[in-house]
N, C-alpha and C positions, 0 to 999 in steps of 0.2 A: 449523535442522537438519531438523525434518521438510518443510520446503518442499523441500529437496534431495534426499529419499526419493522425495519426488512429486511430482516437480519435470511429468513426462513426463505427469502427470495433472489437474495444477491448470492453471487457468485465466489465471494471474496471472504473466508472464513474470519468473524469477528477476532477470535484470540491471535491468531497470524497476524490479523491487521495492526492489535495492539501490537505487539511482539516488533514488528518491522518499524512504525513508528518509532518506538525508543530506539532500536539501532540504527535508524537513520538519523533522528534529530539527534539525541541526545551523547551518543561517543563521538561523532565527527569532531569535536573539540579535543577530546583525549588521544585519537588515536587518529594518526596519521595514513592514511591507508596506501599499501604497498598498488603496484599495477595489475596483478593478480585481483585483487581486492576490487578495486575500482570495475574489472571487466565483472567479478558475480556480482555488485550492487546494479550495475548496467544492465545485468540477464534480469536479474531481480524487478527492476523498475519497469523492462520489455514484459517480464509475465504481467506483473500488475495490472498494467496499460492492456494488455491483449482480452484479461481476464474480468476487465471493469465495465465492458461494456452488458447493459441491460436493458428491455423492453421498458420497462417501468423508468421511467427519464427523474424522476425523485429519489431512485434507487443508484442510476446512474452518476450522477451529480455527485450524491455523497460519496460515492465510490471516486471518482476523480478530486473531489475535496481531501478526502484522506490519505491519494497517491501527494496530493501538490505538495502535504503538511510535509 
């Protein structure tokens, strides 16, 4: 919700974010991931992390809310 308030000011493109969500939460049951795998989910998670940080601490927040999920 507050990602779509600020959407026009965070750093973290809303449909990517969707996008990442379902690949992280929802195949980790189906697919077992090779070590390959596990190092781009790990680059994946370092950009996110690098790329979440914002002036606006409400913009912030949701941005680290939606890395945890």
């Amino acid at each position: 919700m507050c990602n779509q308030i600020f959407e026009k000011f965070s750093g973290l493109n809303r449909f990517l974010i969707d996008r990442i969500v379902i690949l992280l939460s929802s195949w980790n049951s189906i697919a077992i991931p090779s070590q390959l795998n596990r190092t781009s989910v790990q680059r994946l998670l370092e950009y996110l992390f690098l790329n979440s940080t914002h002036k606006n601490s409400l913009v912030m927040k949701s941005n680290l809310d939606l890395i945890k999920k």
